[in-house]
ROBARO-933104 format. One record per residue (C-alpha): residue number from 1; residue in one letter; x, y, z. Coordinates in steps of 0.1 Angstrom, whole numbers. Each point is the difference from the previous one (the first is absolute). Layout:
<rs>
R, NUM, A, X, Y, Z
...
</rs>
This chain:
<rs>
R, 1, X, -249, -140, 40
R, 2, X, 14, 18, 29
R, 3, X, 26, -31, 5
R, 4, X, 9, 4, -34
R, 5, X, 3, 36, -2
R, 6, X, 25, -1, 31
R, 7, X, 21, -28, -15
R, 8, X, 0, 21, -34
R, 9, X, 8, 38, 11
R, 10, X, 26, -20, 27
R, 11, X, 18, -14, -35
R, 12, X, -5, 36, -20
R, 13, X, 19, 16, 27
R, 14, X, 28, -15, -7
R, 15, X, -3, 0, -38
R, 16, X, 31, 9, -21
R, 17, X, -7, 26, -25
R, 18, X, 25, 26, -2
R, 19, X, -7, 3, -39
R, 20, X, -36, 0, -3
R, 21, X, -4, 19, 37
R, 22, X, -31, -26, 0
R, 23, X, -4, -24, 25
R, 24, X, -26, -25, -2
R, 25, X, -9, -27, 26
R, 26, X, -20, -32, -9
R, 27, X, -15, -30, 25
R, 28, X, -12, -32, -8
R, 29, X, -26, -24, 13
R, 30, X, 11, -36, 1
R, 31, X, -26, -28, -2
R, 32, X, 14, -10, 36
R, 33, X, -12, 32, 16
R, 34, X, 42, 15, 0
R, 35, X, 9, 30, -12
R, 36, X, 27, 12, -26
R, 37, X, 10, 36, -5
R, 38, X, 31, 13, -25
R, 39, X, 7, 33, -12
R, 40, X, 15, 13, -37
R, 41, X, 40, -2, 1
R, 42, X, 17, 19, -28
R, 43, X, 33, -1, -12
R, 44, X, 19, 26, -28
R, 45, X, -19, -23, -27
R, 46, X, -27, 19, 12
R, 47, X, -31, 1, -16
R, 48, X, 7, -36, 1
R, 49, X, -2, -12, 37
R, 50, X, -15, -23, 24
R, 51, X, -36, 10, 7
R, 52, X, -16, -1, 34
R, 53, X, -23, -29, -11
R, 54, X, 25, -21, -21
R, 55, X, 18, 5, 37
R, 56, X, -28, -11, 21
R, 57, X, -4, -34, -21
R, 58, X, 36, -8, 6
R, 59, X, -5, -1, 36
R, 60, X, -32, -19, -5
R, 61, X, 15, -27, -22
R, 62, X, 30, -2, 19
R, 63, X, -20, -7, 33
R, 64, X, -16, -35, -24
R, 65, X, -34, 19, -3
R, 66, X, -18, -3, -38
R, 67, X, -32, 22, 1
R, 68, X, -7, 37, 5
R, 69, X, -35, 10, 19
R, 70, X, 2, 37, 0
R, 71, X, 16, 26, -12
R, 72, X, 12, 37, 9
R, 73, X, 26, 23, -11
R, 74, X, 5, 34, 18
R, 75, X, 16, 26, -16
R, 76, X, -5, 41, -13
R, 77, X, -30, 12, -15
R, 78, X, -24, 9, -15
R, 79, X, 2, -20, -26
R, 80, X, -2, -33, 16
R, 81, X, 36, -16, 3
R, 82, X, -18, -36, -19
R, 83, X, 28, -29, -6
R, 84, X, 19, 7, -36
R, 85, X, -10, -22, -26
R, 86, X, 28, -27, 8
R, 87, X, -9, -1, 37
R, 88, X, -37, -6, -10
R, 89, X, 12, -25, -22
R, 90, X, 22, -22, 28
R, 91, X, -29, 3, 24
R, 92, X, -22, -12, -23
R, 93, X, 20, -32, 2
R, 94, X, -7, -5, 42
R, 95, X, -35, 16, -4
R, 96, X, -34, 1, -8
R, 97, X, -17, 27, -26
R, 98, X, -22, 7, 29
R, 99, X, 25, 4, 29
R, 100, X, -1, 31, 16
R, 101, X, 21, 28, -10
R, 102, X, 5, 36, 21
R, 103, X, 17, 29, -6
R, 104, X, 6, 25, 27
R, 105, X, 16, 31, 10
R, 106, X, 32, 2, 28
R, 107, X, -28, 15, 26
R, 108, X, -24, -31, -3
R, 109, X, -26, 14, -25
R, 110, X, -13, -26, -27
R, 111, X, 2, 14, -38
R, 112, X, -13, -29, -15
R, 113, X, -18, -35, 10
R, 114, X, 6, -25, -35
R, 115, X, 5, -37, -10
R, 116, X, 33, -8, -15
R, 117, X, -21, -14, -32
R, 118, X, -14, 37, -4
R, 119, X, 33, 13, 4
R, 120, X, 19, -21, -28
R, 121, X, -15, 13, -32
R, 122, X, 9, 34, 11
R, 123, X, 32, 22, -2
R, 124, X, 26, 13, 27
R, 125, X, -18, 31, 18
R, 126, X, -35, -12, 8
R, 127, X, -22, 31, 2
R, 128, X, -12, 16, 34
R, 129, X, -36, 0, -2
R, 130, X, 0, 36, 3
R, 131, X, 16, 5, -32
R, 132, X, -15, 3, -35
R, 133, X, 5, -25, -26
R, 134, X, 25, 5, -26
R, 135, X, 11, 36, 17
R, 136, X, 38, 2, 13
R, 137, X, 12, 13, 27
R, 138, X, 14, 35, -21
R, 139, X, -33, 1, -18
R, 140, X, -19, -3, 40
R, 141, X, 26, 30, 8
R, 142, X, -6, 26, -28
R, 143, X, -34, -8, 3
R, 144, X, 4, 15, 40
R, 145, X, 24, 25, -11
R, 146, X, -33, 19, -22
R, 147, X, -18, -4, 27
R, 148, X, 29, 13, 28
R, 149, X, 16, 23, -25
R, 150, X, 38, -2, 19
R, 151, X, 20, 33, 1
R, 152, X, 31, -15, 19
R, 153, X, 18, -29, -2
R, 154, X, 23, -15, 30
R, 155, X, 31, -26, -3
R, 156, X, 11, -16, 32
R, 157, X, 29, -19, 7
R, 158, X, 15, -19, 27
R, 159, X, -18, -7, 29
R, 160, X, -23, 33, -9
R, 161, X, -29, -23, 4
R, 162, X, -18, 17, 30
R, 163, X, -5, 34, -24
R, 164, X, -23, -23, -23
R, 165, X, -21, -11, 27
R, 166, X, -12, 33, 5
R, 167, X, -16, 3, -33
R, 168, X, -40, -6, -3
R, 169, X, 1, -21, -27
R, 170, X, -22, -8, -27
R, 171, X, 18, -29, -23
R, 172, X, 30, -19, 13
R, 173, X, 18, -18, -30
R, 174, X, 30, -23, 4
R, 175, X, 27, 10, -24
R, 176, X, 3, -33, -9
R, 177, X, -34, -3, -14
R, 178, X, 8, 31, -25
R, 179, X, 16, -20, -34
R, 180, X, 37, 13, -8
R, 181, X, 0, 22, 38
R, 182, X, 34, -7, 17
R, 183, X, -3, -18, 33
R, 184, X, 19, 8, 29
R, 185, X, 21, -30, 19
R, 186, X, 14, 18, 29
R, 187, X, -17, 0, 35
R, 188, X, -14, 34, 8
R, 189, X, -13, 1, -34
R, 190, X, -36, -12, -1
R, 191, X, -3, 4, -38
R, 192, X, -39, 17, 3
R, 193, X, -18, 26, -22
R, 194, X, -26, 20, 29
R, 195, X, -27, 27, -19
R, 196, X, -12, 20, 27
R, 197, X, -1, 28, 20
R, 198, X, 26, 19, 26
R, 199, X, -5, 31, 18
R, 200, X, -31, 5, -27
R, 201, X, 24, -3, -31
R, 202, X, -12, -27, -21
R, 203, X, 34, -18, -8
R, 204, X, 17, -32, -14
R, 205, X, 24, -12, 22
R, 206, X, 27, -31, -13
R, 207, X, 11, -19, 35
R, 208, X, 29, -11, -9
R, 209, X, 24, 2, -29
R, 210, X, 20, -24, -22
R, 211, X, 38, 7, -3
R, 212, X, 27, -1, -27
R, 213, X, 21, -25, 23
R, 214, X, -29, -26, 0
R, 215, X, 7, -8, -37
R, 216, X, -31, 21, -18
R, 217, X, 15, 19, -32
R, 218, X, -4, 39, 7
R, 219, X, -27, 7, -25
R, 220, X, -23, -25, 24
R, 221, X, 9, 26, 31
R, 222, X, -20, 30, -26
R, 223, X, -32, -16, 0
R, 224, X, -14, 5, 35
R, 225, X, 4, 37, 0
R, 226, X, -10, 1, -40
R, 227, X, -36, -17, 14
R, 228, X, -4, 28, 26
R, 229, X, 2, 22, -28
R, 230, X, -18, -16, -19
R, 231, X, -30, -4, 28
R, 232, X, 3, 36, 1
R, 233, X, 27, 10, 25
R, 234, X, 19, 32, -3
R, 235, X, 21, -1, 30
R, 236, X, 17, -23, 15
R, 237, X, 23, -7, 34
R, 238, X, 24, -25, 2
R, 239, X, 11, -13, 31
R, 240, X, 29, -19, 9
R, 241, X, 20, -14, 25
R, 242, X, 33, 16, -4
R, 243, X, 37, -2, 16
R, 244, X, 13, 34, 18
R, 245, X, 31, 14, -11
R, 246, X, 3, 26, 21
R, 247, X, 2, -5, 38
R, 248, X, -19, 29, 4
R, 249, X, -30, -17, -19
R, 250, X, -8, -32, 25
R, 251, X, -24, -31, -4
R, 252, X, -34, 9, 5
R, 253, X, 1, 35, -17
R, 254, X, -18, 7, -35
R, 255, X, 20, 17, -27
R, 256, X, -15, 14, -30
R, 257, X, 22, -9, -33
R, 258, X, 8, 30, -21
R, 259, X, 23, -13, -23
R, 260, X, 16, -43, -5
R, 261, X, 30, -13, -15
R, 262, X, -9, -30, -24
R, 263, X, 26, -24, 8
R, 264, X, -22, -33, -7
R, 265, X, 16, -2, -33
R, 266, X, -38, -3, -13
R, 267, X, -22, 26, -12
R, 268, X, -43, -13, -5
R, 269, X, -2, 20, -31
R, 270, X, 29, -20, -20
R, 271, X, -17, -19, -32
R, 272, X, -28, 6, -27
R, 273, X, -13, 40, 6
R, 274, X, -37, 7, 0
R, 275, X, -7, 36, -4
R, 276, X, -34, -5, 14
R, 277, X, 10, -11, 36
R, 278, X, 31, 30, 1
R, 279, X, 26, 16, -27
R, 280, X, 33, -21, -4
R, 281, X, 24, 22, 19
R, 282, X, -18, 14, 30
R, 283, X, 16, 27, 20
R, 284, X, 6, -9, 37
R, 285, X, 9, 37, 14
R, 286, X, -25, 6, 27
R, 287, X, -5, -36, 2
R, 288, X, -19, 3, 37
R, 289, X, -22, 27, -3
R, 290, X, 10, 28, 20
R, 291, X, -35, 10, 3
R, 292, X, -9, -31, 12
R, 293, X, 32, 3, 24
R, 294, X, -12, 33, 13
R, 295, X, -33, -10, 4
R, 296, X, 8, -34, 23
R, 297, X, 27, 27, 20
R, 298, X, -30, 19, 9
R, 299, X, -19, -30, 6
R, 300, X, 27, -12, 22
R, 301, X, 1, 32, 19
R, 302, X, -34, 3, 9
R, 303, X, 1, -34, 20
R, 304, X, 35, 6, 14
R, 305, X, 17, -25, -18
R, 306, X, 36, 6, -11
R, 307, X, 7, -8, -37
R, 308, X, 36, 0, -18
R, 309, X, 5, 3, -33
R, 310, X, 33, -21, -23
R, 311, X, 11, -14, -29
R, 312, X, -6, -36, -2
R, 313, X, 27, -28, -16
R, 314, X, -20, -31, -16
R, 315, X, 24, -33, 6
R, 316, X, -11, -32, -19
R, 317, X, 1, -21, 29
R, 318, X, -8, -25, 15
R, 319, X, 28, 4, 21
R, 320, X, 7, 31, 25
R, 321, X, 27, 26, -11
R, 322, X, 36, -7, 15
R, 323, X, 14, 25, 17
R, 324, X, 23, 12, -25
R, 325, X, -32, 3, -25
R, 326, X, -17, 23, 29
R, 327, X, 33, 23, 1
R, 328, X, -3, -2, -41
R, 329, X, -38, 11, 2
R, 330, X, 5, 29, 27
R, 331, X, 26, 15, -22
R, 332, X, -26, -5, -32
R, 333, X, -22, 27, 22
R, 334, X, -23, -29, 9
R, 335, X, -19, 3, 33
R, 336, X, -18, -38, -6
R, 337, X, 4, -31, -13
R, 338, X, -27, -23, -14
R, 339, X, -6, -27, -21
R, 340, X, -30, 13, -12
R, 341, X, -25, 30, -11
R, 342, X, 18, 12, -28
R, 343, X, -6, -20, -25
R, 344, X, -37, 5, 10
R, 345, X, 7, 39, 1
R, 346, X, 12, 4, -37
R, 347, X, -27, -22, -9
R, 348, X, -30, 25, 17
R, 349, X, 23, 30, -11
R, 350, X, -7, -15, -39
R, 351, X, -29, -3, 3
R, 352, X, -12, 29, 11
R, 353, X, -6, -4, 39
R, 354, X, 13, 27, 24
R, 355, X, 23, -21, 20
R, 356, X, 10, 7, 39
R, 357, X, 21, -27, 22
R, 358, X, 1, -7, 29
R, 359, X, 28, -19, 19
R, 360, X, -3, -18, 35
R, 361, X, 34, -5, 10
R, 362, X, 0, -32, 20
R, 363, X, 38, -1, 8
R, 364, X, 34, 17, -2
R, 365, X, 21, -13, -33
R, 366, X, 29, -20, 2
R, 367, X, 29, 12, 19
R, 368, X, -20, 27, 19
R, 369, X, -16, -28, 27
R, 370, X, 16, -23, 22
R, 371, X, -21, -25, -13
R, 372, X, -3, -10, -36
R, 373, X, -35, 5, -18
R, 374, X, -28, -25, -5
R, 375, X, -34, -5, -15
R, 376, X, -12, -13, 38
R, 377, X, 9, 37, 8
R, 378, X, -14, 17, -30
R, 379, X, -32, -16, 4
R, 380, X, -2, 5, 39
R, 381, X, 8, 40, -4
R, 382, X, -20, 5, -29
R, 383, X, -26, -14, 18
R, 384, X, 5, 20, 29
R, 385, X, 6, 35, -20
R, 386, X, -37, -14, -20
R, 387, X, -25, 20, 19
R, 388, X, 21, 32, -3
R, 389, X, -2, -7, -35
R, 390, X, -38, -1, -2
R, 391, X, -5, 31, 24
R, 392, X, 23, 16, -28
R, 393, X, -24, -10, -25
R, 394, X, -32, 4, 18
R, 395, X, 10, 39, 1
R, 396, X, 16, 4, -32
R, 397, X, -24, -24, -24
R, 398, X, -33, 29, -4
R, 399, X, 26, 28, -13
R, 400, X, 18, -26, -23
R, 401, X, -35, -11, -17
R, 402, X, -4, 36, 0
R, 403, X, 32, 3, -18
R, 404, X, -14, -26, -27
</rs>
């Protein structure tokens, strides 16, 4: 197994997934004794692509080999990562029903021990044996949510990671396991839903968001922060890594937003109104609280941390701002650019959250650096400005559950 589980997380590190954000790894056992590793390759046909097992038989056929011994596929969880119905079915045709068939995590832990004949009759997701029959993963959630009873929620973007690691958690969801949830694609954004606890506040945090630019319609980008309302939130921060506008303003410092510009050309709340989620025309003055604002000043003042305040530009993306863009923004009354948070402000604002945001700024814009931005950069700095972040939160979080 351990041979195996080398060969397999050896092929899932170089997986190509830059649509899914989900690599998987897979290894085969050969009746000779050789092993046989691929990983999943997508392409912009995406959800149809080359899985990691269909990828793994190729190399095994090509070498002249004809039947499959063992088998193990390494990939996120829980649920276990099990071969899709089409890869059980073309393994079926080089093994046995009762050849071996593993499913483990990237840090060498073993979700689940099955034959490939037990596996065949049954769907995609093959459950963790920790979960209930029949319940979903957003059934699982609300069911933690009465229990936890969330105050706050928390959206972190790019490279923000290091923030969610200091939550005690008590139910890690993958956002992919949610039906209809947008997915993030983009590295820095892990695409997790983590109920649990931080400085004391019971909280639902969303690591990692999903972005206009990565093709999801804009109502799609309203239904994260509609479920932290829905699971009881009544505040909410949004953080994100930001561009600086203003010299003044350089990577590594946090800005609170206290206004945007919606220059996305896309607004979450266009198409069919429902009054019971938020009225049609919703007013956006006061936006980001300025409660809230004063409240993380005096949070920030207490630790000795320096906090800005701007007005924050939302670009579509995926491309950086040229230059001329940056001059066209500063004279707007912009402070930052980003490609995202406001479509997911509006959304809370509808909704009825109290709304603060946070921006990280992880580089100069274009024009005011002598090198050009890049999302290397941005997810280097945010990381860096990350645990400033979290001391910000640490201190503020008890006087914003207060608040709701």
């Amino acid at each position: 197994m351990e041979e195996l589980f080398a060969a397999a997380a050896t092929a899932r590190a170089r997986a190509w997934a830059p649509y899914s954000g989900f690599a998987v790894g897979a290894a085969l056992r050969a009746e000779s004794g050789r092993i046989f590793a691929g990983c999943n390759v997508e392409n912009a046909a995406y959800p149809l692509s080359q899985c990691a097992e269909a990828s793994a038989l190729g190399a095994l056929v090509a070498a002249g080999e004809r039947r499959v011994l063992e088998i193990l596929v390494v990939g996120e969880g829980p649920p276990p990562c099990v071969p899709c119905g089409g890869c059980r079915q073309r393994l079926a045709e080089f093994a046995a029903p009762e050849a071996p068939v593993g499913v483990a995590l990237p840090d060498g832990r073993l979700l689940l021990r099955t034959t490939l004949g037990a596996l065949l009759p049954f769907p995609f997701r093959f459950r963790s044996e920790t979960a209930v029959v029949g319940e979903s993963a957003l059934d699982r959630l609300r069911e933690a949510a009465r229990a936890l009873s969330p105050v706050a929620g928390l959206v972190l973007g790019s490279g923000l990671g290091a923030v969610a690691e200091r939550i005690e958690p008590v139910l890690v969801v993958e956002a992919r396991e949610i039906a209809g949830f947008p997915v993030p694609s983009v590295a820095g954004h892990r695409g997790r839903l983590i109920l649990g606890r931080l400085a004391g506040v019971p909280l639902l945090c969303l690591e990692g968001r999903a972005h206009l630019y990565e093709g999801h319609p804009p109502a799609a980008l309203a239904r994260p922060v509609r479920l932290l309302r829905e699971l009881g939130c009544h505040v909410v921060v949004l953080a994100s890594a930001v561009g600086s506008l203003r010299p003044a303003v350089p990577p590594g410092s946090l800005v609170l937003v206290s206004d945007h510009l919606n220059l996305q050309g896309a607004n979450p709340l266009v198409g069919p109104a429902d009054e019971r989620i938020g009225p049609r025309f919703p007013a956006l003055d006061d936006l980001y609280d300025p409660g809230l604002r004063a409240l993380l000043h005096r949070a920030a003042g207490e630790i000795g941390l320096e906090l800005a305040e701007g007005v924050l530009a939302a670009m579509l993306g995926p491309c950086f701002e040229t230059p001329a863009e940056i001059r066209m923004l500063r004279r707007l009354g912009a402070d930052l650019v980003s490609m995202s948070m406001v479509p997911e402000a509006i959304a809370a604002r509808h909704c009825g959250l109290r709304v603060a945001g946070i921006g990280v700024v992880t580089n100069l814009a274009a024009g005011l650096a002598a090198a050009p931005p890049s999302h290397a950069e941005t997810l280097a700095r945010a990381a860096a400005a990350a645990d400033e972040l979290a001391r910000l939160l640490v201190a503020a979080l008890p006087e914003l559950a207060r608040c709701a």
